[in-house]
KOLPAFI-780173 format. One record per residue (C-alpha): x, y, z. Coordinates in Angstrom, 1 decimal. Layout:
# residues N
> xx, yy, zz
> X, Y, Z
...
# end
This chain:
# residues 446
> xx, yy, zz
> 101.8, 96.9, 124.4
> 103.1, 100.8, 124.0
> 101.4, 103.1, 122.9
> 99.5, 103.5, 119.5
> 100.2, 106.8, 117.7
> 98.8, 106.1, 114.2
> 96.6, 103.0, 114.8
> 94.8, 104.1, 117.9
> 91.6, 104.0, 116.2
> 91.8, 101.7, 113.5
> 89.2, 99.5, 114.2
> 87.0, 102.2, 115.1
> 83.8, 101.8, 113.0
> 83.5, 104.5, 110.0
> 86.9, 105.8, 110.7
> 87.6, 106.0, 107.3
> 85.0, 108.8, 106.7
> 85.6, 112.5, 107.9
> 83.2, 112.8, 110.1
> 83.5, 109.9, 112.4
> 87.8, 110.7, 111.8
> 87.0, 113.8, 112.8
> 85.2, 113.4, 116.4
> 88.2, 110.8, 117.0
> 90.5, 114.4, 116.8
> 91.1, 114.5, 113.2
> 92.8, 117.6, 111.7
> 93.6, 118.7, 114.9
> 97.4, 119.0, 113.6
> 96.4, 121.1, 110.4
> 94.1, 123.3, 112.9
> 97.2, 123.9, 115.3
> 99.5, 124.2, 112.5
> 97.8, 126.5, 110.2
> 96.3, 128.9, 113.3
> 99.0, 129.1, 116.0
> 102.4, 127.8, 114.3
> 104.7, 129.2, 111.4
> 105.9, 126.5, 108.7
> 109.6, 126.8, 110.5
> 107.9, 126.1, 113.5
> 106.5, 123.0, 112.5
> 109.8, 121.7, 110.7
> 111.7, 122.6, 114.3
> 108.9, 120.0, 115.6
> 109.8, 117.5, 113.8
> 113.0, 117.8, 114.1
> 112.8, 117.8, 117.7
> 111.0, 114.6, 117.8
> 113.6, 112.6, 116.5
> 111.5, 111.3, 113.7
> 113.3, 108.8, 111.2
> 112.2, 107.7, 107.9
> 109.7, 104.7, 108.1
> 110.3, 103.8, 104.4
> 113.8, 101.7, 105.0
> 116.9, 104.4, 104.7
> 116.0, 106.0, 108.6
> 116.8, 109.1, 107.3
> 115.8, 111.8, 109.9
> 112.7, 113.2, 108.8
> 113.2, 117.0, 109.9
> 116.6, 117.4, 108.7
> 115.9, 116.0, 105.3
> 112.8, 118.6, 105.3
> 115.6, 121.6, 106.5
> 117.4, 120.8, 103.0
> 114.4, 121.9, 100.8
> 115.4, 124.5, 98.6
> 113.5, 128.2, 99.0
> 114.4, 130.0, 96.1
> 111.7, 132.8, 95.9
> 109.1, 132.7, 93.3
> 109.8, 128.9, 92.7
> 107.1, 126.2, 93.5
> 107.6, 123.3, 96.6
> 106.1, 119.8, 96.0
> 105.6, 117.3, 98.6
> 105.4, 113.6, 97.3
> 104.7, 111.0, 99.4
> 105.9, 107.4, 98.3
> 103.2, 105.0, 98.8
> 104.8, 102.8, 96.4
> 104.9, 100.0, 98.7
> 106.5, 96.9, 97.1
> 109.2, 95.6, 98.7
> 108.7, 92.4, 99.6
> 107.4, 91.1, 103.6
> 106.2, 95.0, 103.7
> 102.5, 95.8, 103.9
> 101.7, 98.0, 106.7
> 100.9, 101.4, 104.4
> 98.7, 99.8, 102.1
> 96.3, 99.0, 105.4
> 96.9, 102.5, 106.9
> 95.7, 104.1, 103.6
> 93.2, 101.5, 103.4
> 91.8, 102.0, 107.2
> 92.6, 105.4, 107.9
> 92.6, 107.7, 105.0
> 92.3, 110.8, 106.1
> 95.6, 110.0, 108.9
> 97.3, 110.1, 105.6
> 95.6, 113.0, 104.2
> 96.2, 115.1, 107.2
> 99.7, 114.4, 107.4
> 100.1, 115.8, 103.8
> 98.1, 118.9, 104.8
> 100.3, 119.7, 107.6
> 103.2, 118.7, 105.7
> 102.9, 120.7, 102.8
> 102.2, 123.7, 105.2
> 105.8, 123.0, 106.9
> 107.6, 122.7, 103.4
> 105.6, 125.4, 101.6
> 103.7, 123.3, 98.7
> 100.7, 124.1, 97.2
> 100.6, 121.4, 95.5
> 101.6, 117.6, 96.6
> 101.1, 114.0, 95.5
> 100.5, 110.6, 96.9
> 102.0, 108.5, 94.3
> 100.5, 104.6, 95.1
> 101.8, 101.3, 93.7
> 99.2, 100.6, 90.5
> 97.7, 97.4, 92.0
> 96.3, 98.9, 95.0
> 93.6, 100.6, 92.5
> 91.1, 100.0, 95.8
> 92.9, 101.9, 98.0
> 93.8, 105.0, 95.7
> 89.6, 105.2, 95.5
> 89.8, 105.2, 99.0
> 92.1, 108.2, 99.0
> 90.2, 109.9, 96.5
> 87.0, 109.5, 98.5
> 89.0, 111.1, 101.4
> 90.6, 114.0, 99.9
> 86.6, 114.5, 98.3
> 85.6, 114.9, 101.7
> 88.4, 117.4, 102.7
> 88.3, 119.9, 99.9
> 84.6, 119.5, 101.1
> 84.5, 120.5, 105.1
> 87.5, 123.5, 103.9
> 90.9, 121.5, 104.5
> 91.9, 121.5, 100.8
> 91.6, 123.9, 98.2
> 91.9, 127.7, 98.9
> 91.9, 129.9, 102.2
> 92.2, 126.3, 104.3
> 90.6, 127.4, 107.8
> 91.2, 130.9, 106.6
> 94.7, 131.1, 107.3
> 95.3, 132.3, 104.3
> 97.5, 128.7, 103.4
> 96.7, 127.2, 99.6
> 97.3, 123.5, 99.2
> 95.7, 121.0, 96.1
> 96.2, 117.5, 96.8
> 96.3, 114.3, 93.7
> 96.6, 110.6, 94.1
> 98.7, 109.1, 91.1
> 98.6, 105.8, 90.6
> 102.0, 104.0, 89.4
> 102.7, 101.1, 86.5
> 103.5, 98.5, 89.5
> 107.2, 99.0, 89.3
> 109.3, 98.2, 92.2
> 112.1, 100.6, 90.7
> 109.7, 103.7, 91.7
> 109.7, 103.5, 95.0
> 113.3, 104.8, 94.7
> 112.8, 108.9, 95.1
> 114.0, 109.9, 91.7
> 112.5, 106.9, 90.1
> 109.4, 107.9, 91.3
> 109.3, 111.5, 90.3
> 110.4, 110.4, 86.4
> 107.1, 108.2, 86.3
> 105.0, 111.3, 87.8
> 106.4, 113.1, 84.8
> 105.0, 110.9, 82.6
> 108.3, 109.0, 81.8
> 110.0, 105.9, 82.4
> 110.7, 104.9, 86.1
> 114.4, 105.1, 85.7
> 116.9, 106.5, 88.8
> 118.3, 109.9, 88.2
> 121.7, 110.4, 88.7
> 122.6, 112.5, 92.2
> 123.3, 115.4, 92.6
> 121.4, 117.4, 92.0
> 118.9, 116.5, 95.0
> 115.0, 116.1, 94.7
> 115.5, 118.9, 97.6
> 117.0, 121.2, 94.8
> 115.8, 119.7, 91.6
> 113.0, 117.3, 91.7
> 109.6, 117.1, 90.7
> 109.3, 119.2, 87.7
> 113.0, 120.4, 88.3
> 111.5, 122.3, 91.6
> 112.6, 121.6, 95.1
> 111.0, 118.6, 96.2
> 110.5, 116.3, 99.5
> 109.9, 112.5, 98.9
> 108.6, 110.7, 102.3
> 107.1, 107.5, 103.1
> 103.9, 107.4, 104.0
> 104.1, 106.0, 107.5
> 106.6, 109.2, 107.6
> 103.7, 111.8, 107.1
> 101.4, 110.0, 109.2
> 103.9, 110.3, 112.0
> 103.7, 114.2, 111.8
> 100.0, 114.1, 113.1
> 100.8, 112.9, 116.6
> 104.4, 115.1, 117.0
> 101.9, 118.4, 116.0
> 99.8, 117.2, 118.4
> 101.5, 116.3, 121.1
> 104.9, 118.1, 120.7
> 108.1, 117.3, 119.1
> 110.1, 116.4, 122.6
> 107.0, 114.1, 124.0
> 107.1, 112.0, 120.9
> 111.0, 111.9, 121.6
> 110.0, 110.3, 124.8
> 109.3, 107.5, 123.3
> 111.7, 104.7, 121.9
> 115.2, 104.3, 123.1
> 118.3, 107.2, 121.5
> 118.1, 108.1, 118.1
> 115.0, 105.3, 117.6
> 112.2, 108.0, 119.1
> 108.5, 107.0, 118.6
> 106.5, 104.2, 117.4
> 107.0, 101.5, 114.0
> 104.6, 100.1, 112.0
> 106.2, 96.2, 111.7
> 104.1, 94.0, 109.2
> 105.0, 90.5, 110.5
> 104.7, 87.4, 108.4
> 106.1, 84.0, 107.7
> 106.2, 81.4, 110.0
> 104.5, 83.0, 113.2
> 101.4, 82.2, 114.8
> 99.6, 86.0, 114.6
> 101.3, 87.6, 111.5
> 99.9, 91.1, 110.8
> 100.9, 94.4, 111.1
> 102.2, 95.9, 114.6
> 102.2, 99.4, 115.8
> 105.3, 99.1, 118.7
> 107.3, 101.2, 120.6
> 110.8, 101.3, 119.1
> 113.2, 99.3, 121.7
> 110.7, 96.3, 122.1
> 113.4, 93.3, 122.4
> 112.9, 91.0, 119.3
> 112.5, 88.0, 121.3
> 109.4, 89.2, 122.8
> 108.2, 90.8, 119.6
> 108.4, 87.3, 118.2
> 107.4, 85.0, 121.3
> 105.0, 87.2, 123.5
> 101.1, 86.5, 123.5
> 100.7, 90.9, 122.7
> 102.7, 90.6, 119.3
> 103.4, 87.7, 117.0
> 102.8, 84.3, 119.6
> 105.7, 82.7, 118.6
> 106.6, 80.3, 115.8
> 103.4, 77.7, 114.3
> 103.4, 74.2, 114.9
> 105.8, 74.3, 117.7
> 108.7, 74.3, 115.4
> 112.0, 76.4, 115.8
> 113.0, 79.9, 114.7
> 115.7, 79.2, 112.1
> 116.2, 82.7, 110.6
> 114.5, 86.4, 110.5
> 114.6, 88.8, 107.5
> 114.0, 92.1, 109.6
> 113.2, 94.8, 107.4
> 112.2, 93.7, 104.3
> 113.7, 91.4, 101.5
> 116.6, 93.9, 100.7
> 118.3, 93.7, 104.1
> 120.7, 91.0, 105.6
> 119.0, 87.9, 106.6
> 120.9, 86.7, 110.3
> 119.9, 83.4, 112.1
> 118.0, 82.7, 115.1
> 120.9, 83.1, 117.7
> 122.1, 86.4, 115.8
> 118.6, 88.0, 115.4
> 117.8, 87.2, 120.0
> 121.1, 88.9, 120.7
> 124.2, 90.5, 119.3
> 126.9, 89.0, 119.0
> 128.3, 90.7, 122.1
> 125.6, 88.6, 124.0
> 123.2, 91.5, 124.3
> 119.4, 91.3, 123.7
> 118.6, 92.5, 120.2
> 116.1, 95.4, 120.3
> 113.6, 96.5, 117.2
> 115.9, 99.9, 116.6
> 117.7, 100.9, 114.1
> 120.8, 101.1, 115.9
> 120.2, 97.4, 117.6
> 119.7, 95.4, 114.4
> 122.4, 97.2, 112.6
> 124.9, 95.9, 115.6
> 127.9, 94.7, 114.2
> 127.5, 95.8, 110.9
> 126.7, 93.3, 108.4
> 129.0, 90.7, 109.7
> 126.7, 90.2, 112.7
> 123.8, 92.3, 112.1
> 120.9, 93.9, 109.8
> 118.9, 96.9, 109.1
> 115.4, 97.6, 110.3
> 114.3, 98.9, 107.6
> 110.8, 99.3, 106.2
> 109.6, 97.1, 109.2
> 109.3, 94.2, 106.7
> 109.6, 91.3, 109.2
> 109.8, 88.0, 107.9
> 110.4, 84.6, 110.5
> 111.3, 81.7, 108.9
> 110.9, 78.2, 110.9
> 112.9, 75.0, 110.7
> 111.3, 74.3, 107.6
> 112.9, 76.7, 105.2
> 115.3, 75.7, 102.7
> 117.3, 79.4, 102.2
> 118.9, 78.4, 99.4
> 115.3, 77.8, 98.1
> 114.7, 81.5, 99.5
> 117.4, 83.3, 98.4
> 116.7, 82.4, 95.3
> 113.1, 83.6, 95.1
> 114.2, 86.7, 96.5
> 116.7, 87.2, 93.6
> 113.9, 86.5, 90.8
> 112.1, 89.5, 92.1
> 115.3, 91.7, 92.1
> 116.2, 90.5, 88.3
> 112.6, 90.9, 87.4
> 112.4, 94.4, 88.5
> 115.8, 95.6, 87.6
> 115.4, 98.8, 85.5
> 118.4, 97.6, 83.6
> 119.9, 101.5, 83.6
> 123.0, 100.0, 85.1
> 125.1, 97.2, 84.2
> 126.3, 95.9, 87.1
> 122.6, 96.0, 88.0
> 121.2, 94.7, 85.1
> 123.6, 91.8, 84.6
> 124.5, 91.2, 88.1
> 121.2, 90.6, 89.3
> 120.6, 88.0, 86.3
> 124.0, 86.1, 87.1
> 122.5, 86.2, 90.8
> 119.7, 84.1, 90.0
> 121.0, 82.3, 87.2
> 123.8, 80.4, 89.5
> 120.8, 80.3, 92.9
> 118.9, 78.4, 90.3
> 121.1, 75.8, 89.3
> 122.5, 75.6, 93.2
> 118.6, 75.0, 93.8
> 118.0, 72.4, 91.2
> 121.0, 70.0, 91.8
> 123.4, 71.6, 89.0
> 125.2, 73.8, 91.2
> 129.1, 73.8, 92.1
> 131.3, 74.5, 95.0
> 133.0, 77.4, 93.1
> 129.5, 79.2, 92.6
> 128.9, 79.9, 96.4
> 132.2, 81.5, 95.9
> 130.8, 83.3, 92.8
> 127.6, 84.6, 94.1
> 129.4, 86.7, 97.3
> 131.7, 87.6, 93.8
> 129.0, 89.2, 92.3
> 127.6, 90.7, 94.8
> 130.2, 92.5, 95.8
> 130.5, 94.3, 92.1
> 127.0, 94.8, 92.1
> 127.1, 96.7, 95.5
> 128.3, 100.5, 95.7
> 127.8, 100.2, 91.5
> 124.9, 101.6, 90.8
> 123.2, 104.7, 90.8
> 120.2, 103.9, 93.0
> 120.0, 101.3, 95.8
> 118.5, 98.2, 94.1
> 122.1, 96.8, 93.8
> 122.3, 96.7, 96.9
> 118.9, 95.3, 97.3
> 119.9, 92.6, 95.3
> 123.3, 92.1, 96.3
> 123.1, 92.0, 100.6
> 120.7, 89.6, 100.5
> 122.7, 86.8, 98.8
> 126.2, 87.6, 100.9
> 124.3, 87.0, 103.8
> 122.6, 84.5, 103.6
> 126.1, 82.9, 101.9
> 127.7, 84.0, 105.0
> 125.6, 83.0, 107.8
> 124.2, 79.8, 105.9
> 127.2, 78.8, 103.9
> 127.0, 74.9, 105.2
> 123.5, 74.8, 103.3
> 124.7, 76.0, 100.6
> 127.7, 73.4, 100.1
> 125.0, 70.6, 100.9
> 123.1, 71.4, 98.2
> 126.4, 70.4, 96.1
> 127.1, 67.7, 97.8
> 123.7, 66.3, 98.0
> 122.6, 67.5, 94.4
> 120.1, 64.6, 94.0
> 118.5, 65.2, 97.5
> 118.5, 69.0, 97.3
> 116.8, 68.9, 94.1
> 114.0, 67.2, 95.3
> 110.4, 69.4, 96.0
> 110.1, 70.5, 99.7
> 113.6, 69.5, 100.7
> 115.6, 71.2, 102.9
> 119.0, 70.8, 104.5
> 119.0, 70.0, 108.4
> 122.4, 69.2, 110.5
> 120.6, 65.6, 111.3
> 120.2, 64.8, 107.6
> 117.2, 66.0, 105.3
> 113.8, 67.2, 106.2
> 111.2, 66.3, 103.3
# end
C-alpha cells in the first residue's frame, strides 16, 4: 500500500483523546502555522500541493480558498460539510469518529489561513455519537490553549461549534447547508453571489469537506510540493475510498491517487476481489450520483488503457465511456445484481430528498422513479426506457443546485450501458417481476 496521510494512526489506542493525538504529532500544523507562517503563506501551501476537493466536485482546494472575500472589518467563516449522506459514502463519519482532533486541527489551521474567528462543523443529524465525539475534542483543545483566545500566543482568535443538521441530504449542497445553519429551511441559494462573497450570515464564507481540512494537516506538515509528490497530474495525494457491495473486504481505504482499479478491487492489500467467486458485473465509483460503467469499462478505458482511481482516469471519455471519482463512494456490484432493481432504489432516495425548490427537480425525480417502478414490477413498456433518458435530460443542467444531476446521470447510464436489461424486463414482465430475479444473457438467475 502507499502511504497513509490521515489514517496513519487510526488504530492507535486512545488516539481519539489529545493527549495520546498529541504524542503521535498532533497540532504540529497549527504550531507551524501560527509561529513561523503568515495565513497567505499557508493558502500558497495548499495551493502548491495540488489538493482537490474530497467531497465529490474535485474542486482545487487552494484556489477555491484564494476566492474568499477580504473586505476589511467584515467577519470570515469557515464551515466544514460533514454532512455525509450520499449514498456508498462513509469514510468521514469514521475519521470524525476515530480521529477527532485530525479534524479539529485541520479547522484550526484552516481558519488561520482564511482569517475566521469563528467556524463550524455542520454533521448529518443521525451521527448524534459522533458530534459528542467532536465536542469532547474541541473540550480538550480550548483546554491545552488551541481554541479560544491568544492560541499559542500568537496573537490568532478562533471559536469552534459543532451543529448538528435535520438529516437532509439537500444540505450537503454548500448553500443548502448554510440556510439550515441560519436556522432556516435547507433550500439551495441561487448563485451568484458566492458563499466566498456572501455566505454564512451574508459574510465571505469557505464550505469544505471534511476529508478536505484533514488533508491540510499533512501539506503544513510536510510541505505543499512533497504532498504534490504523491498521486499522478492534477490527482496529488492520498483518497479516502469507502468500499462496499459485493467485495470480500469492504471498508474504508486510505490510497494513493493512481492506484489502477483492478488492483484496488482484486489485490489481497485493498478490497480481495469479488465474494463467492462470482464476477464483477458493474462499479458505481464515487457515490450513487455518478455514472455507473460495467466491468470491462470500469478495468480500462475504452481506449484499452488501464483505469486508474483519479479523477482524470475515471472521467475518461466523458460520460459515454466513463465516470467521476467523486466522494470515493465505491460501490461493486457482482453477477447477482438486477440494475434495473438498482436504479430504481437509487432514484427513491433522490425523490425522497428532493427539496422540491425546482420543478424539473421536484417532478422529474418523481417521474424517475414512478416509470423504474413499474419497469421493475412487470408493468413497464418499451417506450419508458426511452422516457426515462427523456427525463433525465430535462432534469439535468435545470436546476439550481446539483441534485438534478444526482438524480438524472444515474438513470442515463445505467439506460446506456445496461439498456438490454432494461428491454428484458419488458419482454419478460412475468419473470422480471419475480423477487430476486435478475436478467443474465444465458436466461434468468433466481
Amino acid at each position: 500500500m502507499g502511504r497513509k496521510l490521515l489514517t496513519e494512526h487510526i488504530n492507535v489506542e486512545g488516539i481519539n483523546t489529545f493527549e495520546v493525538y498529541r504524542k503521535h504529532g498532533g497540532y504540529r500544523s497549527v504550531e507551524k502555522a501560527l509561529k513561523t507562517m503568515t495565513p497567505d503563506e499557508v493558502v500558497e501551501e495548499v495551493k502548491k500541493s495540488g489538493l482537490r476537493g474530497r467531497g465529490g466536485a474535485g474542486f482545487p482546494t487552494g484556489m477555491k480558498w484564494s476566492f474568499l472575500a477580504k473586505p476589511e472589518g467584515v467577519p470570515r467563516y469557515l464551515v466544514c460539510n460533514a454532512d455525509e449522506s450520499e449514498p456508498g459514502t462513509f469514510k468521514d463519519r469514521q475519521l470524525m469518529s476515530k480521529l477527532p482532533h485530525l479534524l479539529v486541527e485541520g479547522m484550526i489551521t484552516s481558519s488561520y489561513a482564511l482569517g475566521a474567528n469563528t467556524s463550524y462543523i455542520y454533521i448529518r443529524g443521525e451521527l448524534l455519537y459522533v458530534l459528542r465525539i467532536l465536542e469532547k475534542a474541541i473540550a480538550e483543545a480550548y483546554a491545552n490553549g488551541f481554541l479560544g483566545k491568544n492560541i499559542l500566543g500568537s496573537g490568532y482568535d478562533l471559536d469552534l461549534h459543532v451543529h448538528p443538521g435535520g438529516g437532509a441530504y439537500i444540505c450537503g449542497e454548500e448553500t443548502a447547508l448554510l440556510e439550515s445553519l441560519e436556522g432556516k429551511r435547507g433550500n439551495p441559494r441561487n448563485k451568484p453571489p458566492f458563499p466566498a462573497v456572501q455566505g454564512l450570515y451574508a459574510r465571505p464564507t469557505v464550505v469544505n469537506n471534511v476529508e478536505s481540512i484533514a488533508a491540510v494537516v499533512p501539506i503544513i506538515n510536510e510541505g505543499g510540493d512533497e504532498y504534490a509528490k504523491l498521486g499522478v497530474g492534477k490527482s496529488t495525494g492520498t483518497k479516502l475510498i469507502s468500499a462496499c457491495g459485493h467485495l470480500n473486504k469492504p471498508g474504508i481505504y486510505e490510497i494513493e491517487l493512481g492506484v489502477p482499479v483492478e488492483e484496488f478491487i482484486y489485490s489481497d492489500e485493498y478490497c480481495g476481489g469479488i465474494w463467492k467467486g462470482r464476477e464483477l458485473k458493474a462499479v458505481v465509483a464515487g457515490g450513487s450520483s455518478v455514472p455507473i460503467l460495467p466491468k470491462e469499462l470500469i478495468l480500462k478505458t475504452a481506449a484499452g488503457e488501464n483505469r486508474l482511481m483519479t479523477y482524470e482516469s475515471l472521467s475518461d471519455g466523458g460520460f459515454v465511456t466513463g465516470t467521476m471519482l467523486g466522494s470515493g463512494g465505491f460501490i461493486a456490484m457482482d453477477e447477482t445484481t438486477c440494475i434495473v432493481r438498482n436504479t430504481w432504489n437509487f432514484s427513491r432516495f433522490y425523490h425522497h430528498e428532493s427539496c422540491g425548490q425546482c420543478s424539473p427537480c421536484r417532478e422529474g425525480t418523481g417521474w424517475l422513479e414512478k416509470v423504474l417502478h413499474r419497469l421493475e414490477h412487470g408493468h413497464g413498456h418499451m417506450e419508458d426506457i426511452d422516457l426515462l433518458v427523456s427525463v433525465a435530460k430535462q432534469i439535468e443542467g435545470n436546476t439550481i443546485c446539483p441534485l438534478g444531476e444526482a438524480a438524472a446521470w444515474p438513470v442515463a447510464a445505467a439506460v446506456r450501458h445496461f439498456r438490454h436489461e432494461f428491454e428484458w424486463h419488458v419482454t419478460n414482465a412475468k419473470e422480471a417481476a419475480q423477487p430476486g430475479a435478475v436478467y443474465r444473457a444465458n436466461g434468468v438467475l433466481v
